[in-house]
KOLPA-421510 format. One line per field, with one value per atom (N, C-alpha, C, O): residue in three letters; residue number from 1; atom name; x, y, z. Coordinates in Angstrom, 2 decimals. Layout:
KOLPA-421510
res <- (ALA, ...)
n <- (NUM, ...)
atom <- (CA, ...)
x <- (X, ...)
y <- (Y, ...)
z <- (Z, ...)
***
This chain:
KOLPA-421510
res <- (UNK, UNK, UNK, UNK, UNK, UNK, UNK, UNK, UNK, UNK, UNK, UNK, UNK, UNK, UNK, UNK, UNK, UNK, UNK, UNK, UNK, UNK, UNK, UNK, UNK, UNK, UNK, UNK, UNK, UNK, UNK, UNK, UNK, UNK, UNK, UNK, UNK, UNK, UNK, UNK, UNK, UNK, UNK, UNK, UNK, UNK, UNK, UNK, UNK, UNK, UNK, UNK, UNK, UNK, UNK, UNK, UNK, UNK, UNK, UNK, UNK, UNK, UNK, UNK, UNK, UNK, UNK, UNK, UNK, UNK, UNK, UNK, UNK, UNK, UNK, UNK, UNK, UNK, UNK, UNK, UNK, UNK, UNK, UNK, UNK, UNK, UNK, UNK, UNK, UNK, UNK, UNK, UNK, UNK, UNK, UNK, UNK, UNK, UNK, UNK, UNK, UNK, UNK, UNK, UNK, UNK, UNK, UNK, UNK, UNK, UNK, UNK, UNK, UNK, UNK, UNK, UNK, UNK, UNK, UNK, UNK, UNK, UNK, UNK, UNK, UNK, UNK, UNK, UNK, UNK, UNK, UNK, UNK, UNK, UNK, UNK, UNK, UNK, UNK, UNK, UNK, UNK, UNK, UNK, UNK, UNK, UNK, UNK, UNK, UNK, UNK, UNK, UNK, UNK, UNK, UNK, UNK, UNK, UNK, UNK, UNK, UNK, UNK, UNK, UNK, UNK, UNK, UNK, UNK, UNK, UNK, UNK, UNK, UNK, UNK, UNK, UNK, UNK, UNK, UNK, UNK, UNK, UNK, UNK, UNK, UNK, UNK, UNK, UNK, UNK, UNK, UNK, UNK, UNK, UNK, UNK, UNK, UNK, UNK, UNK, UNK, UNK, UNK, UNK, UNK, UNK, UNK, UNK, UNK, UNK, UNK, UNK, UNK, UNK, UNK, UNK, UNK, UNK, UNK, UNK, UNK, UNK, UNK, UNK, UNK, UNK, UNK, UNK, UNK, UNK, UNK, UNK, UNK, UNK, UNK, UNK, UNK, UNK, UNK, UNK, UNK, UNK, UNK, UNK, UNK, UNK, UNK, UNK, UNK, UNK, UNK, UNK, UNK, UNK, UNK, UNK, UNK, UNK, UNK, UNK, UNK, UNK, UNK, UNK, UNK, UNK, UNK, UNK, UNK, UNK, UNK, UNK, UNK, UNK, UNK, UNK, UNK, UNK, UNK, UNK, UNK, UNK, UNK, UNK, UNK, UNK, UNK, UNK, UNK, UNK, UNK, UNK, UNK, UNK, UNK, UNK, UNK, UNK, UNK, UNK, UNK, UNK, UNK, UNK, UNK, UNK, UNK, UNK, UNK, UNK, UNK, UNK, UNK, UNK, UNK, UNK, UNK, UNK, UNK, UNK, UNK, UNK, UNK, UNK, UNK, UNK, UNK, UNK, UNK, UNK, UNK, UNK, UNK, UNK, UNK, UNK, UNK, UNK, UNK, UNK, UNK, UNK, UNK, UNK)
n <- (1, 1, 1, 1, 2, 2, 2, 2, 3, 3, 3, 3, 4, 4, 4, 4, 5, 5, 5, 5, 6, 6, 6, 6, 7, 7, 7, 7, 8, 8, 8, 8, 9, 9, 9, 9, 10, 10, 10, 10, 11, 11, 11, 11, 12, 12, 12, 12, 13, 13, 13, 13, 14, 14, 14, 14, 15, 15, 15, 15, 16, 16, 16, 16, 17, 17, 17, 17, 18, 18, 18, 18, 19, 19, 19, 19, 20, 20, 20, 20, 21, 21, 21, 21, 22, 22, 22, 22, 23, 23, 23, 23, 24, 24, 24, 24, 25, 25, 25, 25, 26, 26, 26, 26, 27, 27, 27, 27, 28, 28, 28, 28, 29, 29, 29, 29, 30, 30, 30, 30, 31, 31, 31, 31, 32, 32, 32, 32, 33, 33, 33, 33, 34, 34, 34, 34, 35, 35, 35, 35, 36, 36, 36, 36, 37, 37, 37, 37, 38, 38, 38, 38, 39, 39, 39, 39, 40, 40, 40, 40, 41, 41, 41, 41, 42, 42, 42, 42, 43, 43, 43, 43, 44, 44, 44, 44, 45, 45, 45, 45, 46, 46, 46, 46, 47, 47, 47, 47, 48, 48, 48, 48, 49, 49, 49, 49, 50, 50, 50, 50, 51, 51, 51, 51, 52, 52, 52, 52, 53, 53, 53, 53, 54, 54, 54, 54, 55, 55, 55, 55, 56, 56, 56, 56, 57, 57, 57, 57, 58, 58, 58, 58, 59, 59, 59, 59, 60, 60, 60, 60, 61, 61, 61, 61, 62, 62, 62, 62, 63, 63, 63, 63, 64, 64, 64, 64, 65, 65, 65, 65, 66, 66, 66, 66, 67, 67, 67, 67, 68, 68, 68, 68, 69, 69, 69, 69, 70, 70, 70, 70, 71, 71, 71, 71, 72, 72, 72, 72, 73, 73, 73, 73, 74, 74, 74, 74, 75, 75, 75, 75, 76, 76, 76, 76, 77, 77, 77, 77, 78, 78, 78, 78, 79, 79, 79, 79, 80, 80, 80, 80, 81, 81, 81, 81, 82, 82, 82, 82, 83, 83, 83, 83, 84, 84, 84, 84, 85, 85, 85, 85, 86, 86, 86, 86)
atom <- (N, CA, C, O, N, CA, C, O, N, CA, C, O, N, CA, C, O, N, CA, C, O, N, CA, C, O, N, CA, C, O, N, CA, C, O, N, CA, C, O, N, CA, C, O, N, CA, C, O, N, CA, C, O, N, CA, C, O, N, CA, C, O, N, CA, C, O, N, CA, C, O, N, CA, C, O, N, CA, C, O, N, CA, C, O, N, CA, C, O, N, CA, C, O, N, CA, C, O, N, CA, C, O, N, CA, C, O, N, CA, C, O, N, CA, C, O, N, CA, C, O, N, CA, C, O, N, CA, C, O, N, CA, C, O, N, CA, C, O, N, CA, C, O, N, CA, C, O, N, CA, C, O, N, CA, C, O, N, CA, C, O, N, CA, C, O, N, CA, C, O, N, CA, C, O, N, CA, C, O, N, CA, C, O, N, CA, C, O, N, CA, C, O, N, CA, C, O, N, CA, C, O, N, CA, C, O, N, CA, C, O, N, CA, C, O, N, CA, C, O, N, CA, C, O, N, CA, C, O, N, CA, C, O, N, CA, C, O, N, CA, C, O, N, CA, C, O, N, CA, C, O, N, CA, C, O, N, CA, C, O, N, CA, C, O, N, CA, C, O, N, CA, C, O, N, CA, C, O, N, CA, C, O, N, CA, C, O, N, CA, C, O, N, CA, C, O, N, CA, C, O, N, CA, C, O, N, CA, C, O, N, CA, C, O, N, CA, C, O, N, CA, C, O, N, CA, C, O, N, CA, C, O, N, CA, C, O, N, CA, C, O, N, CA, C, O, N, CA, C, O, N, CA, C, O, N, CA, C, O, N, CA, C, O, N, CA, C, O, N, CA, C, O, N, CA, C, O, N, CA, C, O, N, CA, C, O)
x <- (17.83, 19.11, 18.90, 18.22, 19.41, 19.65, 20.94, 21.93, 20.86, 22.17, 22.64, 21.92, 23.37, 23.26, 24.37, 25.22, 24.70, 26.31, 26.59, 25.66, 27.73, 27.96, 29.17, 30.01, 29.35, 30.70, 31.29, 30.81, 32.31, 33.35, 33.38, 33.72, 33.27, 33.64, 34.44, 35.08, 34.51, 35.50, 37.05, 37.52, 37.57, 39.34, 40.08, 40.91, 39.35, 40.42, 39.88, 40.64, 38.93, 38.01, 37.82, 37.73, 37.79, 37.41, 38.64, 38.89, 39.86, 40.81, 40.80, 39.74, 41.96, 41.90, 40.94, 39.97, 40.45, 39.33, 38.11, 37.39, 37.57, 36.39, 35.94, 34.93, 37.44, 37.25, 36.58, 35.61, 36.85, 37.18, 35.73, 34.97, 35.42, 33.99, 32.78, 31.60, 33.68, 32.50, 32.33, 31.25, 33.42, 33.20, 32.63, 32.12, 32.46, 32.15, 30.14, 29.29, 29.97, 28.43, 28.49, 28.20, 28.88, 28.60, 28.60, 27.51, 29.11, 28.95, 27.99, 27.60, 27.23, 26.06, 24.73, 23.94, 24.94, 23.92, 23.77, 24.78, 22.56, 23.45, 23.34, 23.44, 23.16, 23.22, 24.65, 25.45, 24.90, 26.15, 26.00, 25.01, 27.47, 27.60, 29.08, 30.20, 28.72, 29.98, 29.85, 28.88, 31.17, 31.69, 32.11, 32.66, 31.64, 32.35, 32.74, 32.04, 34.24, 34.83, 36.03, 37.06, 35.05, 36.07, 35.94, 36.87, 34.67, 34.20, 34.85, 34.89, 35.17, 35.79, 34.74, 34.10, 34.94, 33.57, 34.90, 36.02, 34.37, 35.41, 34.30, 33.37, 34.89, 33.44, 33.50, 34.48, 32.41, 32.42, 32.68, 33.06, 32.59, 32.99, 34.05, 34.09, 35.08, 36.61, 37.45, 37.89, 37.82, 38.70, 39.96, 40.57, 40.27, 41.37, 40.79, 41.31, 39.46, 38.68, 38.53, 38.97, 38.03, 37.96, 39.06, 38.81, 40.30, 41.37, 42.27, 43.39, 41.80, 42.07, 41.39, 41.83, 40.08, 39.17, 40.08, 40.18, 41.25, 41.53, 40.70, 41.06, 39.28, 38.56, 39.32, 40.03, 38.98, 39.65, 38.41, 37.30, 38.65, 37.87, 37.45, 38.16, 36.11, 35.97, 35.45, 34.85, 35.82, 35.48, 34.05, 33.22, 33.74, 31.96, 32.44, 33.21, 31.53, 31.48, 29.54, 28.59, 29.77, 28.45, 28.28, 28.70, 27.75, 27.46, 26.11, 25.10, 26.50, 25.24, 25.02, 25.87, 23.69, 23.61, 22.31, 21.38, 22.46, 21.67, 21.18, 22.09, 20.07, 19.81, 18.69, 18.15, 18.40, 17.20, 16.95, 15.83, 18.38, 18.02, 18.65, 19.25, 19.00, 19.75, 19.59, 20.43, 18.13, 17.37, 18.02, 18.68, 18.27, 18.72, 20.60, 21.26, 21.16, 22.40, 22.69, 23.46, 22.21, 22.93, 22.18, 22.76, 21.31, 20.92, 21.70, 22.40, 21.92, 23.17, 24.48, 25.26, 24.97, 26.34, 26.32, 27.13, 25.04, 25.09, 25.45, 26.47, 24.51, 24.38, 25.76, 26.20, 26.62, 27.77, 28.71, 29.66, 28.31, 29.68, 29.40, 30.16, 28.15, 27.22, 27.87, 28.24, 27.73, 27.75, 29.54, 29.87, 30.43, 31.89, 32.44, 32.07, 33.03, 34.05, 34.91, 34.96, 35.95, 37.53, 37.63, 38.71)
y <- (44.50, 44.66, 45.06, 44.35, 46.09, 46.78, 46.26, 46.22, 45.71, 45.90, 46.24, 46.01, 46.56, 46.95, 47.13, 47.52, 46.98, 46.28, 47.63, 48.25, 47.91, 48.94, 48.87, 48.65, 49.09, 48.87, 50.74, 51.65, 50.82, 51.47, 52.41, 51.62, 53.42, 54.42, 55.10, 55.26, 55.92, 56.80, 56.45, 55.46, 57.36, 56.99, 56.23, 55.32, 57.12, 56.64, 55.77, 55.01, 55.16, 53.54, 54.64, 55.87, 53.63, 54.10, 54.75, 54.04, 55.59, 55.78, 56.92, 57.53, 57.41, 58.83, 59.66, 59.10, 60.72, 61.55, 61.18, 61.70, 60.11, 59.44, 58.23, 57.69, 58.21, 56.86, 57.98, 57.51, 58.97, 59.92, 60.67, 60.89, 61.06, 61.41, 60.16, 60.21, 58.91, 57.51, 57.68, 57.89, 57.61, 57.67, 58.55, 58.05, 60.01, 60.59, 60.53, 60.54, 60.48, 60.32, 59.34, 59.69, 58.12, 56.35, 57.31, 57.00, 57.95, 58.16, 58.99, 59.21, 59.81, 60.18, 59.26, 59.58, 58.06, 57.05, 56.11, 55.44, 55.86, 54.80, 53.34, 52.52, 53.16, 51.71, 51.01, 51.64, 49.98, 49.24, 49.16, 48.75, 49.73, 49.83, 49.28, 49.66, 48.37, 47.60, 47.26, 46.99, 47.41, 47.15, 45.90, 45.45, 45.18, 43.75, 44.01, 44.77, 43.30, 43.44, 42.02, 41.72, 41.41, 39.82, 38.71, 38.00, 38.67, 38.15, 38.56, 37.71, 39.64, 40.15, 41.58, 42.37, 41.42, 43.21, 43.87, 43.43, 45.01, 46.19, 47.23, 47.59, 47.69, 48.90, 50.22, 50.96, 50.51, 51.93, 53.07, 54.09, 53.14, 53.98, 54.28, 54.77, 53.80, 53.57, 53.69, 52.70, 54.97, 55.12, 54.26, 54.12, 53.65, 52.50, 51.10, 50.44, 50.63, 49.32, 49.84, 49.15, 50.82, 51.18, 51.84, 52.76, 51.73, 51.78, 50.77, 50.66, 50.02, 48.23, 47.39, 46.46, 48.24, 47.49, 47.32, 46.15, 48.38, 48.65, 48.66, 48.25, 49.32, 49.05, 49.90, 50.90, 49.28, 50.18, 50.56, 50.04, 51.25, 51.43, 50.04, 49.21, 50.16, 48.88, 47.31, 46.35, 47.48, 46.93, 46.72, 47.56, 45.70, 46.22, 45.60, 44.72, 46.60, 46.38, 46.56, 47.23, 45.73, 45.40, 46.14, 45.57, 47.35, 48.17, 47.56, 47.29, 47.44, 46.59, 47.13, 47.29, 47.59, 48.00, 47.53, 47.07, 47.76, 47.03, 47.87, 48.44, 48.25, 49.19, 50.05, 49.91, 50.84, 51.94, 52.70, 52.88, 53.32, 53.91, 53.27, 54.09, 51.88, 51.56, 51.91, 52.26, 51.70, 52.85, 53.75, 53.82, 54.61, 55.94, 55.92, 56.96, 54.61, 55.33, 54.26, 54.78, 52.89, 52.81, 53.59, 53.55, 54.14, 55.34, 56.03, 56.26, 56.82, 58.08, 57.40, 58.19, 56.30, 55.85, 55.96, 56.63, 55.10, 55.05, 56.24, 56.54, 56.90, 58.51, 59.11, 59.67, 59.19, 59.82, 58.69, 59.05, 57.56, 56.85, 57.09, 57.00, 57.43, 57.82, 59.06, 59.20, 59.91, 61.37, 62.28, 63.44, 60.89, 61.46, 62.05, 61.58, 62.71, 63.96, 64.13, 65.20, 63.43, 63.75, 65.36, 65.93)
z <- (7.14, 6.51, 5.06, 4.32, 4.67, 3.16, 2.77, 3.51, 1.09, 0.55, -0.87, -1.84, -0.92, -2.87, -3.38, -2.58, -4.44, -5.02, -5.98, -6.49, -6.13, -7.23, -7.39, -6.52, -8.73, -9.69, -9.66, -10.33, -8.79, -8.98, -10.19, -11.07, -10.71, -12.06, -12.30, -13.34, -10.66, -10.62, -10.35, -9.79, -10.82, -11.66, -10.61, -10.70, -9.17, -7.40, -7.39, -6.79, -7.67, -6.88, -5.64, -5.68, -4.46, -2.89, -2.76, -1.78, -2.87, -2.21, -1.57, -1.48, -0.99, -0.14, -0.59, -0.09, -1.26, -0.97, -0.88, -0.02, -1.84, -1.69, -0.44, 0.02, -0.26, 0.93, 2.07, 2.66, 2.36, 3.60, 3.40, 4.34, 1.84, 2.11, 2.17, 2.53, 1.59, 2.54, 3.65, 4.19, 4.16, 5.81, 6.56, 7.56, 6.42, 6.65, 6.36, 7.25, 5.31, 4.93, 6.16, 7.30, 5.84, 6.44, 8.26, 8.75, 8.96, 10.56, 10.67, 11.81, 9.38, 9.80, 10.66, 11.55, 9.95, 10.61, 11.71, 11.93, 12.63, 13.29, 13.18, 14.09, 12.19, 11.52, 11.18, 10.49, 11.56, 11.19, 9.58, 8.98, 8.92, 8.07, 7.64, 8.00, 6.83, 6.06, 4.24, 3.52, 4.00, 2.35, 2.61, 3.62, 1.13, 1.08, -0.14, -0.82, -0.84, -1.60, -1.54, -0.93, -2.66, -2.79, -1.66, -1.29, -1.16, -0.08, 1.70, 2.59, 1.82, 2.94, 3.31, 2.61, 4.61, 5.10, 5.54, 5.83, 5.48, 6.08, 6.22, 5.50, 7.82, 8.65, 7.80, 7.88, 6.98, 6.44, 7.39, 6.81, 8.49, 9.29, 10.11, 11.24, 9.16, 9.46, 8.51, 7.92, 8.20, 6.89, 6.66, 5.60, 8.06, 7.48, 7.04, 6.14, 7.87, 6.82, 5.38, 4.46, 5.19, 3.38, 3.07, 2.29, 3.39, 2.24, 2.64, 2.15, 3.51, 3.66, 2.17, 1.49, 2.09, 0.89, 0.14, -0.20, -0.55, -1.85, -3.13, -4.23, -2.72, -3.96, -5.35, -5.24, -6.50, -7.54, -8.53, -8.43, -9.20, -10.62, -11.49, -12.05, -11.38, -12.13, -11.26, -11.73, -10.24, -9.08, -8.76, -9.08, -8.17, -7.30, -5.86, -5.48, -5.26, -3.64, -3.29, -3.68, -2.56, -1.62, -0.49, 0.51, -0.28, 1.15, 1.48, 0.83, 2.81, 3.96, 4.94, 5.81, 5.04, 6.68, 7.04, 6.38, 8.22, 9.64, 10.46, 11.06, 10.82, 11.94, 11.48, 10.39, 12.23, 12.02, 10.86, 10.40, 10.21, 9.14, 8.38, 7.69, 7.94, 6.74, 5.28, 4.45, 5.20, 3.65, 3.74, 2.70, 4.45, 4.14, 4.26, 4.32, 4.29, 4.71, 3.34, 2.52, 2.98, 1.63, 0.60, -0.48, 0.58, -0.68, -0.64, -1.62, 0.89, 0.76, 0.50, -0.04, 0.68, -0.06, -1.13, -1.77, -1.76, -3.60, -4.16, -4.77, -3.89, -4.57, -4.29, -5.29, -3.18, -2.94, -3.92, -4.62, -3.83, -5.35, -6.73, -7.69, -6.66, -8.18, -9.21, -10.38, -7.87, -8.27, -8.15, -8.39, -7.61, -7.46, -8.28, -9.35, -8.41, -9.73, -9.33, -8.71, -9.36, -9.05, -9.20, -9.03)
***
């Protein structure tokens, strides 16, 4: 199991465009993949669990995964929340 916490920057937090390109990266893999936010998980590979999150700007969330490639699917989350540009 991989996990790694990151504080929110961008202006949407997780919302509609960024939630939708989470999800999208997050079904490349097949590792169970979940956000925790305020002690609650929600499935990254479900654009209604992550805009259930309501993460906002400023926020940190915990992405966790489990499975074969988890190295590679919370690196590719980080970097896709890292590198967002409204």
């Amino acid at each position: 199991m991989k996990k790694a916490a990151f504080t929110l920057t961008n202006e949407s937090g997780l919302h509609a465009r960024p939630a939708t390109l989470f999800e999208e990266v997050a079904q490349q893999f097949e590792s169970e993949i979940t956000i925790e936010k305020d002690g609650e998980a929600f499935d990254a590979k479900s654009i209604i669990d992550i805009l259930c999150a309501a993460a906002a700007q400023g926020e940190t969330i915990t992405i966790t995964a489990q499975g074969p490639d988890e190295n590679e699917a919370v690196d590719a989350l980080i970097e896709l929340l890292a590198n967002f540009e409204e």
